[in-house]
N, CA, C and O of each residue as an XYZ file, in Angstrom:
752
protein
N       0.824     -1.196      0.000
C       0.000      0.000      0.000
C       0.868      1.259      0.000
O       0.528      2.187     -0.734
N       1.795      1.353      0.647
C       2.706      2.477      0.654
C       3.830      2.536     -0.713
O       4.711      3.384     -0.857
N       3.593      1.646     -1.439
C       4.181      1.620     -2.585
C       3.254      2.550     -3.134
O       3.449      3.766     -3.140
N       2.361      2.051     -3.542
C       1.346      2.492     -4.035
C       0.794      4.286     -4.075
O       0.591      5.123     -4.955
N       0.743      4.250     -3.112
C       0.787      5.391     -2.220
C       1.921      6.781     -2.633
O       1.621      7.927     -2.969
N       3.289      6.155     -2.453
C       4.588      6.720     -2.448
C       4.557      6.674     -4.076
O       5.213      7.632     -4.484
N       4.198      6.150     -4.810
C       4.691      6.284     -6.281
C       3.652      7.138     -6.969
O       3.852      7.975     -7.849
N       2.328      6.727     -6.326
C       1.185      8.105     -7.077
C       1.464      9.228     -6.604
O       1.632     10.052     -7.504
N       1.645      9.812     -5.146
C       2.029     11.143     -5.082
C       3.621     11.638     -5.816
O       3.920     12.815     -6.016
N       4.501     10.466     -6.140
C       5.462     11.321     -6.781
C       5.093     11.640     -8.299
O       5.189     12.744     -8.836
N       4.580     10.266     -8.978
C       4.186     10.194    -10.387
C       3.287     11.666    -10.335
O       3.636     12.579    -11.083
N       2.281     11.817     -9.545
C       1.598     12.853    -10.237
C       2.083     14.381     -9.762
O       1.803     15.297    -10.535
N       2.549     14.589     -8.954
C       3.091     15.597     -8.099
C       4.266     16.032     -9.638
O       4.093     17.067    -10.281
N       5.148     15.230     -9.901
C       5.810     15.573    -11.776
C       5.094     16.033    -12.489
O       5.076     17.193    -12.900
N       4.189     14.900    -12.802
C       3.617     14.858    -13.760
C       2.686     16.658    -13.946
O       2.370     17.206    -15.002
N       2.448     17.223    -12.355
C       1.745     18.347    -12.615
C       2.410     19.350    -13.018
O       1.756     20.235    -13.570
N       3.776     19.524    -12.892
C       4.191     20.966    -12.857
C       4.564     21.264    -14.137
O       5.384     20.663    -14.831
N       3.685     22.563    -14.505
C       3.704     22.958    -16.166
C       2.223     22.611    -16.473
O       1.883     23.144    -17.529
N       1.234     21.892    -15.894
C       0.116     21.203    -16.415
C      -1.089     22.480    -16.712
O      -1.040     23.665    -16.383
N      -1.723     22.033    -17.154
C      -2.506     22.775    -17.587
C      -3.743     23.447    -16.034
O      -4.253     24.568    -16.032
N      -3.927     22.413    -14.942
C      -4.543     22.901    -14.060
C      -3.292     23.674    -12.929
O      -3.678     24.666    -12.311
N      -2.111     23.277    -12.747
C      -1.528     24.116    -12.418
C      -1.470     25.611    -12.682
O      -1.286     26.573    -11.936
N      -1.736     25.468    -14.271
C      -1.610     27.337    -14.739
C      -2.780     27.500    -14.223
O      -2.968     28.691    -13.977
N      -4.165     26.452    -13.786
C      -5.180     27.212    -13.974
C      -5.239     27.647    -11.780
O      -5.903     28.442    -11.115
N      -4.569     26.997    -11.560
C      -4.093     27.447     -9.832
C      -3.808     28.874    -10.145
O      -4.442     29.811     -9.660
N      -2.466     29.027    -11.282
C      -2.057     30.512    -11.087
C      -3.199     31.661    -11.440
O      -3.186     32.830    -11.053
N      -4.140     31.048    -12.237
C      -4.840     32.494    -12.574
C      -6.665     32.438    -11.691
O      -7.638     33.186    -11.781
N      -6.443     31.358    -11.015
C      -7.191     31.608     -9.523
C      -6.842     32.030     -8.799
O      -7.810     32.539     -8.233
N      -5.430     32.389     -7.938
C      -5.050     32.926     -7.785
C      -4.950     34.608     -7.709
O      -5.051     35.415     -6.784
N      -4.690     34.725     -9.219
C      -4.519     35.860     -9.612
C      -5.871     36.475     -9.213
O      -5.963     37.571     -8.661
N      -7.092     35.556     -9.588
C      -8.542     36.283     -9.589
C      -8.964     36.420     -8.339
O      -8.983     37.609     -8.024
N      -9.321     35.683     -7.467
C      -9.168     35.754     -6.137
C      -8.749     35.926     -4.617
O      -9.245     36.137     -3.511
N      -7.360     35.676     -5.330
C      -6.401     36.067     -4.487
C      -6.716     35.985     -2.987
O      -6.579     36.862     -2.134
N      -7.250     34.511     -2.841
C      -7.852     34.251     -1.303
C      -7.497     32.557     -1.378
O      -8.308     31.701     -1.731
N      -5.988     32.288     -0.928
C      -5.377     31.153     -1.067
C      -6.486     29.559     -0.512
O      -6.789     28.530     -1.115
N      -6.758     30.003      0.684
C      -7.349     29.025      1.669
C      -9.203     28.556      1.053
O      -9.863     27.731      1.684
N      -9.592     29.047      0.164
C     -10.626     28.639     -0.728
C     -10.412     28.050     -1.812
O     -11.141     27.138     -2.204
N      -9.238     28.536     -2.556
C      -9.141     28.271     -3.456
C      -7.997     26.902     -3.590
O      -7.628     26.441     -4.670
N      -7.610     26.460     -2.400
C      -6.591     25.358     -2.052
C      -7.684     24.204     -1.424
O      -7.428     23.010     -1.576
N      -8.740     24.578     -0.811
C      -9.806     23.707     -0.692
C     -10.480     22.848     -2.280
O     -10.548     21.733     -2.799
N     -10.776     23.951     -2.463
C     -11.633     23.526     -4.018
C     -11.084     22.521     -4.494
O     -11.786     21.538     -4.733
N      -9.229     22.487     -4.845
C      -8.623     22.196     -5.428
C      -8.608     20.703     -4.915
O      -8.681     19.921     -5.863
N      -8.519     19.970     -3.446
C      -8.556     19.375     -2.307
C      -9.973     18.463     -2.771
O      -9.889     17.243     -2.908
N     -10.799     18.933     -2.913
C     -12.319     18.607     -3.110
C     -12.531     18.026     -4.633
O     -12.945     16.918     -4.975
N     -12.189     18.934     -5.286
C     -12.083     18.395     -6.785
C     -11.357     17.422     -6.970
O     -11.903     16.479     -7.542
N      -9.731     17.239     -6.539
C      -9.210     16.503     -6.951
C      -9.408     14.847     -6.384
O      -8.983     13.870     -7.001
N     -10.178     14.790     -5.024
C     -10.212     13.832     -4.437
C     -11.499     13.234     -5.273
O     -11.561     12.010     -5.379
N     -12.477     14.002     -5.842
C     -13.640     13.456     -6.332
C     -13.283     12.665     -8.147
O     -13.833     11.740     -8.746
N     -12.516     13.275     -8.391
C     -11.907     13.168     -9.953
C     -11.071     12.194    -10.088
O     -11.231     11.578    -11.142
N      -9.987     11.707     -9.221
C      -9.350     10.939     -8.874
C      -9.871      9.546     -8.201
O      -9.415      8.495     -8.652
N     -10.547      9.523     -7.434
C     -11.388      8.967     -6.975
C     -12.100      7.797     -8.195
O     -11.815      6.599     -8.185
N     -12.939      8.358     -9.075
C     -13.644      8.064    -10.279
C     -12.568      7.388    -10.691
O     -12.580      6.160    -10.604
N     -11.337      8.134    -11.264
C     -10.257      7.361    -12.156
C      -9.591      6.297    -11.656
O      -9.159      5.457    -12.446
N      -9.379      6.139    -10.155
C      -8.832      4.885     -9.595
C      -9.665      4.286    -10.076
O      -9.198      3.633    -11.008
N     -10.824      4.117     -9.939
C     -11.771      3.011     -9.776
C     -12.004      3.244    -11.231
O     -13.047      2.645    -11.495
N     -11.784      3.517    -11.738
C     -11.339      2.824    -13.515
C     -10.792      1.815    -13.552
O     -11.086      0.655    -13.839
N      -9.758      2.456    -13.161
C      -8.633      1.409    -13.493
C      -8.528      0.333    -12.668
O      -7.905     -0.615    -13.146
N      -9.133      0.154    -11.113
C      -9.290     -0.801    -10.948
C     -10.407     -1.813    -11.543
O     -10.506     -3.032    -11.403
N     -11.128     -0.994    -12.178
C     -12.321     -2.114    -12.838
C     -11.266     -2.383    -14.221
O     -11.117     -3.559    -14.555
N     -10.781     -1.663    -14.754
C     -10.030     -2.113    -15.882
C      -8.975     -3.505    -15.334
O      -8.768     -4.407    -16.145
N      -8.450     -3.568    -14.143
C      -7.140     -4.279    -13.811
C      -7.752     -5.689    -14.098
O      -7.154     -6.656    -14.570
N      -9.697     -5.579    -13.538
C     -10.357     -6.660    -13.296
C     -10.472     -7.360    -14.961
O     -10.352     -8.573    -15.137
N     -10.689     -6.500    -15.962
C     -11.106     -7.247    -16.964
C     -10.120     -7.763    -17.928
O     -10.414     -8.610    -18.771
N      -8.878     -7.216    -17.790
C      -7.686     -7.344    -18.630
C      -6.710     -8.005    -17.915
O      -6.326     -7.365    -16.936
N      -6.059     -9.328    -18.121
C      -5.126    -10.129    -18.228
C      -3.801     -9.173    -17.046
O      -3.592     -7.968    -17.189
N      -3.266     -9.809    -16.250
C      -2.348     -8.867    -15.350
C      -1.290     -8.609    -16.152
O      -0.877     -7.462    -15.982
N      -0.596     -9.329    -17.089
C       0.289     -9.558    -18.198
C       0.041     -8.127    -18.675
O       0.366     -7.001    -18.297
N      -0.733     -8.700    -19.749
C      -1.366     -7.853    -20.559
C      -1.437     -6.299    -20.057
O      -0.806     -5.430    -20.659
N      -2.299     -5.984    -18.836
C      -2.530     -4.560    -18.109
C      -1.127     -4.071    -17.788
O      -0.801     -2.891    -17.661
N      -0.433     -5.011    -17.689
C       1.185     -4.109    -16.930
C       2.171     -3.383    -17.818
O       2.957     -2.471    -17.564
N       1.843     -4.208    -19.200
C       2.161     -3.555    -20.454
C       1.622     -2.448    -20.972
O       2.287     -1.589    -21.551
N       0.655     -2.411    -20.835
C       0.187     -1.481    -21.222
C       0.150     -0.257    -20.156
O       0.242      0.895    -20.579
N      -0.024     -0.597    -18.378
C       0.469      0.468    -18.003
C       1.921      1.250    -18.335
O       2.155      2.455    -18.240
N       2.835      0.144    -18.765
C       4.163      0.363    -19.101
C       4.253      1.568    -20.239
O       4.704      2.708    -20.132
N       3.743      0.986    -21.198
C       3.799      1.753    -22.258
C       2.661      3.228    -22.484
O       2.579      3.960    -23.471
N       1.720      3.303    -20.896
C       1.315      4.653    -20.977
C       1.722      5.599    -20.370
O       1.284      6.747    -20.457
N       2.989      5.052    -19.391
C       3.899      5.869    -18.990
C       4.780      6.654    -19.605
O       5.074      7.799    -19.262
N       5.197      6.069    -20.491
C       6.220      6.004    -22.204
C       5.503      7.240    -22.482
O       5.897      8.404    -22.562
N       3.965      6.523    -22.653
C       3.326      7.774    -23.774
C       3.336      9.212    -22.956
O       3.258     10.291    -23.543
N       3.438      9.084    -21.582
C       2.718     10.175    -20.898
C       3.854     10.914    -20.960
O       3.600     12.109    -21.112
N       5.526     10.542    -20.874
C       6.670     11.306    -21.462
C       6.704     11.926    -22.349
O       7.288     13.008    -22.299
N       6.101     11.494    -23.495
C       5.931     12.515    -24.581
C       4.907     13.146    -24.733
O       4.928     13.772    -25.792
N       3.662     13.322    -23.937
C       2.518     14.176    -23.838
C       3.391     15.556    -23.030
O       3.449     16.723    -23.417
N       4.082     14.864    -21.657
C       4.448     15.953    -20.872
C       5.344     17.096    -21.434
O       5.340     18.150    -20.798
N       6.260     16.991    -22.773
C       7.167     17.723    -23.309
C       6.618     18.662    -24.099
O       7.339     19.535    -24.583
N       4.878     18.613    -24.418
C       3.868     19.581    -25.007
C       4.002     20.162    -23.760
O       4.079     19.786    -22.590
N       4.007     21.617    -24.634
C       3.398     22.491    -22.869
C       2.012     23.018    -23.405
O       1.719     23.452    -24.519
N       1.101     22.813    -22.048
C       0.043     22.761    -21.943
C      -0.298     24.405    -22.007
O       0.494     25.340    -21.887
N      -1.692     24.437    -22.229
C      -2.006     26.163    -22.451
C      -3.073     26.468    -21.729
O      -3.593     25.363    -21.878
N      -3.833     27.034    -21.076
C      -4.888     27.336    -20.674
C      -5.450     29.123    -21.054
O      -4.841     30.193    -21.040
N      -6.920     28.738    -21.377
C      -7.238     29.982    -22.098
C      -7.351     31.100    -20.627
O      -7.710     30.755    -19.501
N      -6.997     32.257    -20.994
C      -6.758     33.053    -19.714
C      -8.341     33.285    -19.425
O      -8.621     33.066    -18.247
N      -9.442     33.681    -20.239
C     -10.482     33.595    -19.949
C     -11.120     33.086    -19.184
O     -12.085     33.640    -18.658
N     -10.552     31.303    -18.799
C     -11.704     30.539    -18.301
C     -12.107     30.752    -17.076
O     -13.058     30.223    -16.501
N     -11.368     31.539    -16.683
C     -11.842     32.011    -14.963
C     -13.309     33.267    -14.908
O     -14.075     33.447    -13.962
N     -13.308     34.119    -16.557
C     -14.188     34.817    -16.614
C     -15.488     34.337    -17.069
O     -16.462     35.089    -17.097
N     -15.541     33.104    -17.430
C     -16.571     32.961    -17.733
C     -17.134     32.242    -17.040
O     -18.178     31.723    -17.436
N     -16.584     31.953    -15.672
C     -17.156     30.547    -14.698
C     -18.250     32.451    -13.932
O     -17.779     33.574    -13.756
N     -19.634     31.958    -13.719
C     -20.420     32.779    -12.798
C     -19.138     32.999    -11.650
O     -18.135     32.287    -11.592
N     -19.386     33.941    -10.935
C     -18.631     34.550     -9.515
C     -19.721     33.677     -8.891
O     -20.914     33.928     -9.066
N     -19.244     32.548     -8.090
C     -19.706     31.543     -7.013
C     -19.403     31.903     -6.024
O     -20.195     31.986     -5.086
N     -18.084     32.239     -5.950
C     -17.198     32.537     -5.467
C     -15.635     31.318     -5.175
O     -15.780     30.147     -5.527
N     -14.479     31.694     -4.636
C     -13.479     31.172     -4.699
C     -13.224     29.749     -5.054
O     -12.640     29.239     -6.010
N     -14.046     29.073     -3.640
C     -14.396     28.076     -3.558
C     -14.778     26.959     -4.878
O     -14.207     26.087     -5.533
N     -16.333     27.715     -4.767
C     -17.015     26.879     -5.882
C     -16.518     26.861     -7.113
O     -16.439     25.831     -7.782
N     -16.111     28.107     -7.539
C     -14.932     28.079     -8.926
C     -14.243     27.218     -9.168
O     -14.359     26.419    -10.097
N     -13.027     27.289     -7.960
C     -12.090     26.159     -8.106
C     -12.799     25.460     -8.518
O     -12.990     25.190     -9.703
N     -13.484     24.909     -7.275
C     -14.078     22.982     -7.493
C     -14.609     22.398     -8.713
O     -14.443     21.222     -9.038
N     -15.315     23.354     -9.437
C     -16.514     23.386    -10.742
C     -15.025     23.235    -11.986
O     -14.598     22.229    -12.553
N     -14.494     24.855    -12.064
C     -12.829     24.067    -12.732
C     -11.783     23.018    -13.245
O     -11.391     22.484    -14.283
N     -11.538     23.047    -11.705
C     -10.743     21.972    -11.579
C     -11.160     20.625    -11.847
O     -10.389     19.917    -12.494
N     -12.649     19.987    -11.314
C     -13.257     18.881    -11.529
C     -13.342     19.222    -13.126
O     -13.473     18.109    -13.636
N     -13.339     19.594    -13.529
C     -13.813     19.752    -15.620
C     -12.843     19.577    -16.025
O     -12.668     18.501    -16.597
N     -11.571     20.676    -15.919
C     -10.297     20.791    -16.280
C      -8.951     19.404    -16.635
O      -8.067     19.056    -17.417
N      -9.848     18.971    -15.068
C      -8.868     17.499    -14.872
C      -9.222     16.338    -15.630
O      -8.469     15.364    -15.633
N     -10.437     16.347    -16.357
C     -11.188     15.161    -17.051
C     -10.108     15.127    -18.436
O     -10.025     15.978    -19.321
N      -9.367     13.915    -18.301
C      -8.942     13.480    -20.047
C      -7.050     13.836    -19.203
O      -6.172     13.043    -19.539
N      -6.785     14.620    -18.527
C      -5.285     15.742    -18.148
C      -4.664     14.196    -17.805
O      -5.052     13.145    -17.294
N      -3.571     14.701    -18.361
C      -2.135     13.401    -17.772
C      -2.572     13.174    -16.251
O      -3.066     12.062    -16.439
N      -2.721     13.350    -15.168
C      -2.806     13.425    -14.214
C      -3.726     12.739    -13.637
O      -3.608     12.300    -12.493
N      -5.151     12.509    -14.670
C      -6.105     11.888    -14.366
C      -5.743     10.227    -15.266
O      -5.874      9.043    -14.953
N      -5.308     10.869    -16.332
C      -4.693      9.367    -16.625
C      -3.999      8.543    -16.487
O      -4.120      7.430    -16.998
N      -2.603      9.119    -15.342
C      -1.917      8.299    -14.378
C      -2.812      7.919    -13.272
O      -2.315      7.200    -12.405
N      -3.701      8.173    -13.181
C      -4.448      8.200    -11.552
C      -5.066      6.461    -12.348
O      -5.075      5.377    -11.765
N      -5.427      6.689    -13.512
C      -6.502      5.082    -14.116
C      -5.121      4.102    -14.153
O      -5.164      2.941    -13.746
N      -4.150      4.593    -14.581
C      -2.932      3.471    -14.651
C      -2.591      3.488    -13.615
O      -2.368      2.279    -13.550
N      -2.273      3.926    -12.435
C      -1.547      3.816    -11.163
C      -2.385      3.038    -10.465
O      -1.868      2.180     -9.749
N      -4.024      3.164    -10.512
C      -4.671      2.090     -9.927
C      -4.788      0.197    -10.229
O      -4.964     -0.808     -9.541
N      -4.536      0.580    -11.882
C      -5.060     -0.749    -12.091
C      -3.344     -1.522    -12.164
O      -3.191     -2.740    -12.252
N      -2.283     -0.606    -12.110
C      -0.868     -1.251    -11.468
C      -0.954     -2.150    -10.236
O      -0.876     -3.379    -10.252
N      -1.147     -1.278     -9.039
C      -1.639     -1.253     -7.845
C      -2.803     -1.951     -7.226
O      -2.884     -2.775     -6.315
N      -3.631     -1.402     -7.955
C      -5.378     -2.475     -7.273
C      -5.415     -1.958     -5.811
O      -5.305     -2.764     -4.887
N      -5.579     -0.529     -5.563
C      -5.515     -0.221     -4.622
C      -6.574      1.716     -4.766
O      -6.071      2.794     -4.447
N      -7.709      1.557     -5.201
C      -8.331      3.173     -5.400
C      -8.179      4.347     -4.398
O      -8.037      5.525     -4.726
N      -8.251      3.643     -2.550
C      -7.669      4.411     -1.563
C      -6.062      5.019     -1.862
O      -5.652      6.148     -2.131
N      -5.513      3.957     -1.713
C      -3.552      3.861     -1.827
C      -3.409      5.195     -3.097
O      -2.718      6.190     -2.879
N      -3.937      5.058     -3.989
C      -3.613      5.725     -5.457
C      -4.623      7.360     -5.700
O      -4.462      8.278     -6.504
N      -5.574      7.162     -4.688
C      -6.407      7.976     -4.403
C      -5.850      9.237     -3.780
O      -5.759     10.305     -4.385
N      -5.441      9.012     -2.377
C      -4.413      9.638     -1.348
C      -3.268     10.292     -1.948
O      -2.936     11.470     -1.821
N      -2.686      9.340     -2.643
C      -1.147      9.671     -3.276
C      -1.348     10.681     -4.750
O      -0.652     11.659     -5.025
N      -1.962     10.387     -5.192
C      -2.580     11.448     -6.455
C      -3.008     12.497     -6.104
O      -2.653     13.487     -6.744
N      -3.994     12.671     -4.875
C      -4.173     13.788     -4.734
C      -2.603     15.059     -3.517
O      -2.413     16.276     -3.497
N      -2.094     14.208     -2.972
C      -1.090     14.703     -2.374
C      -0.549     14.711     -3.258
O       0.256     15.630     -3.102
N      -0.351     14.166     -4.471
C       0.492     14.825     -5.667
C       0.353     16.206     -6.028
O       1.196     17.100     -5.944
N      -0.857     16.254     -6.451
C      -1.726     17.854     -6.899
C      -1.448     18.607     -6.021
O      -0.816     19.603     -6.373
N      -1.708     18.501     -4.888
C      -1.461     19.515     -3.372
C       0.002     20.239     -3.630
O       0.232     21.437     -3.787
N       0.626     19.473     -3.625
C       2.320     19.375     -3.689
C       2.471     20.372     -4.609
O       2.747     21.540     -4.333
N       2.276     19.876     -5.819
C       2.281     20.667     -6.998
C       1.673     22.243     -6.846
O       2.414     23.218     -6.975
N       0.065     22.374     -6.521
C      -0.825     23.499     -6.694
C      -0.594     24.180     -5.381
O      -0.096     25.268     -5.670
N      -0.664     24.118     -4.588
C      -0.364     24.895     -3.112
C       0.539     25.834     -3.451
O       0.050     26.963     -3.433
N       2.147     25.768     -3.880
C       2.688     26.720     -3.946
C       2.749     27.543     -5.357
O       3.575     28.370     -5.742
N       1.915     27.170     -5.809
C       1.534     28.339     -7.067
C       0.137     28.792     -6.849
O      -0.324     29.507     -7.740
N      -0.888     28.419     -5.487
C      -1.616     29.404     -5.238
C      -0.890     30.320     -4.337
O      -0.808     31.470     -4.768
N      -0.367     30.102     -3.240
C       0.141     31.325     -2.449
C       1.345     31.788     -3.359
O       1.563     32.954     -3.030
N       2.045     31.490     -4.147
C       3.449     32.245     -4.153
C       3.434     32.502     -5.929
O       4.374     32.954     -6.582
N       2.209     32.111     -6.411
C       1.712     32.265     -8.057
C       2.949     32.921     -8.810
O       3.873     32.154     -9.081
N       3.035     33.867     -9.071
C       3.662     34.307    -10.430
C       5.042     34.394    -10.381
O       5.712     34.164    -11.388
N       5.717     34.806     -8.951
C       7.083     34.479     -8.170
C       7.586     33.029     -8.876
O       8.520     32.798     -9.645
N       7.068     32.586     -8.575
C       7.814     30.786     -8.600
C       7.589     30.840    -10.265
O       8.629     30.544    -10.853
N       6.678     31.091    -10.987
C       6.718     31.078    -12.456
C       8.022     31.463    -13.430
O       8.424     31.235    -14.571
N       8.303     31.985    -12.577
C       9.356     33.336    -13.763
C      10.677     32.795    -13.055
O      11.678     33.238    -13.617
N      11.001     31.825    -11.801
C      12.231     31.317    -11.654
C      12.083     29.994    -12.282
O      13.107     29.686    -12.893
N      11.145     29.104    -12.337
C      11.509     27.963    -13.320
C      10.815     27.791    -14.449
O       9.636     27.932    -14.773
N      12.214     27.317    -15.197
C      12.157     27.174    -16.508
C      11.705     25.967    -16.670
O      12.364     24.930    -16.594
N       9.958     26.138    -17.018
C       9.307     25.127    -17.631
C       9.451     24.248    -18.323
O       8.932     23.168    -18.041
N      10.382     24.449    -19.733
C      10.704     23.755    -20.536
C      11.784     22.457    -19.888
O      11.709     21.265    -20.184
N      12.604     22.989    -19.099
C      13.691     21.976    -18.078
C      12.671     21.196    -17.533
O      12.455     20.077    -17.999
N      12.007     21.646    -16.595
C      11.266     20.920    -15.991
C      10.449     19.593    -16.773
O      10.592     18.378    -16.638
N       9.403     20.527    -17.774
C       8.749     19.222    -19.076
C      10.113     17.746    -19.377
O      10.056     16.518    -19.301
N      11.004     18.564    -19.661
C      12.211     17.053    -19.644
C      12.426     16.354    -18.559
O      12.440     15.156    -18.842
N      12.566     16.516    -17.657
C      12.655     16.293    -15.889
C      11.400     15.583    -16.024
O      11.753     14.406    -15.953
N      10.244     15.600    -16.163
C       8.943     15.232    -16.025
C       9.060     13.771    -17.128
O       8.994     12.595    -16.768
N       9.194     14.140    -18.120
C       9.646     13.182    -19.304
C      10.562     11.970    -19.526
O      10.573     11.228    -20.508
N      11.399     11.907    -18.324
C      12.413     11.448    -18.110
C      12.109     10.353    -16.873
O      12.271      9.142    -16.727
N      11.631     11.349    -16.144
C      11.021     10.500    -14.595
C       9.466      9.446    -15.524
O       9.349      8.225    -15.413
N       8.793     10.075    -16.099
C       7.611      8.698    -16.811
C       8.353      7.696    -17.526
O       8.047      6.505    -17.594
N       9.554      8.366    -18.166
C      10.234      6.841    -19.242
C      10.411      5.577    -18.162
O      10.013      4.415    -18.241
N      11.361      6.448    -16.854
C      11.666      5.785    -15.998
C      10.800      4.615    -15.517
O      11.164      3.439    -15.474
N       9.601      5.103    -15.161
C       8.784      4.680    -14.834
C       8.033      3.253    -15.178
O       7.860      2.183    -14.595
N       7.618      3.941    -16.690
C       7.382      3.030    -17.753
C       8.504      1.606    -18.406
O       8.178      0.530    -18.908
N       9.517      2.039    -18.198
C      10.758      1.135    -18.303
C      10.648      0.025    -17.238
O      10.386     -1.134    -17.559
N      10.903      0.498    -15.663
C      10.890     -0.423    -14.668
C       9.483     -1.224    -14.336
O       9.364     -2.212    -13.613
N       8.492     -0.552    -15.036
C       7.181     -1.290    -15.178
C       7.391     -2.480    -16.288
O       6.911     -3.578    -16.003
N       7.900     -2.369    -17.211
C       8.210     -2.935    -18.134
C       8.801     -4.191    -17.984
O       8.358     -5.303    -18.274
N      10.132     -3.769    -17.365
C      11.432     -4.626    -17.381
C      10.391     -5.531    -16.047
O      10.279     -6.756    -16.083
N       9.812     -4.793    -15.106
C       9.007     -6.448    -13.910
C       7.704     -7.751    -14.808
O       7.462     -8.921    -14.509
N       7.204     -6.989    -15.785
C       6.949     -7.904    -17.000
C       7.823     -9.249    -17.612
O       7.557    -10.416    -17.901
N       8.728     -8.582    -17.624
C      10.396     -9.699    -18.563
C      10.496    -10.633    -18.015
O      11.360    -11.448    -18.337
């Protein structure tokens, strides 16, 4: 379980920085500028979104061959290396067109939308059906996001302009090959 656990919060905690809901932390942020709502939302959303996607993938682990599923988690790790080296965009708008709910509800409404299909949600379906564990992968995915989004809601545009994204996307790219490789090579 602490495998489990320990490898989804690092896998996705990478996998976020540069992501597309990360930028969308920074320009909640920017709009609200009321950290402790908008770090909830994020908390709420991600546990509900994640949540769903474990339990994908654990219903997936159920119908597909363990062989078979480990390969293919293998090789969506692979893929998720070369998704991560796109940098992601978010339209600056989308914060204007969500109604004023306020902080809170923004985030949550957001972030739960935002995250549907995002690398992040699609390590969350492979990390479960690796694992067979929706709590273990649940926990660790979302302490991934935390990790990641927390300090680009309080410290937003600061921390932007000292790292170089593009380094990072390789760093990110590098750590999934990894990933995908040693998933691989316990197949052999």
């Amino acid at each position: 379980m602490f495998d489990a656990f320990f490898t989804s919060t690092v896998a996705v905690a990478i996998a976020e920085i540069g992501d597309k809901t990360q930028l969308l932390s920074l320009l909640l942020a920017a709009r609200y500028r009321r950290p402790a709502p908008i770090i909830l939302g994020i908390l709420v959303a991600t546990l509900a979104n994640h949540t769903v996607a474990a339990a994908l993938g654990l219903w997936l682990a159920e119908l597909v061959p363990a062989t078979m599923l480990q390969i293919a988690v293998g090789v969506s790790f692979i893929a998720m290396a070369a998704w991560a080296l796109i940098p992601d965009k978010i339209d600056p708008d989308t914060t204007k067109r969500v109604p004023d709910f306020g902080a809170f509800i923004a985030t949550l409404m957001l972030f739960f939308l935002v995250e549907i299909g995002d690398k992040t949600q699609i390590a969350t379906v492979a990390l479960a059906a690796r694992f067979h564990s929706i709590f273990a992968v649940t926990l660790g995915t979302t302490l991934g996001m935390m990790i990641a989004n927390i300090p680009v809601v309080i410290f937003g545009e600061a921390i932007t302009r000292r790292l170089p994204l593009s380094v990072i996307r390789w760093i990110t790219a590098g750590l999934f090959v990894i990933f995908g490789v040693v998933i691989l090579l316990a197949e052999l």
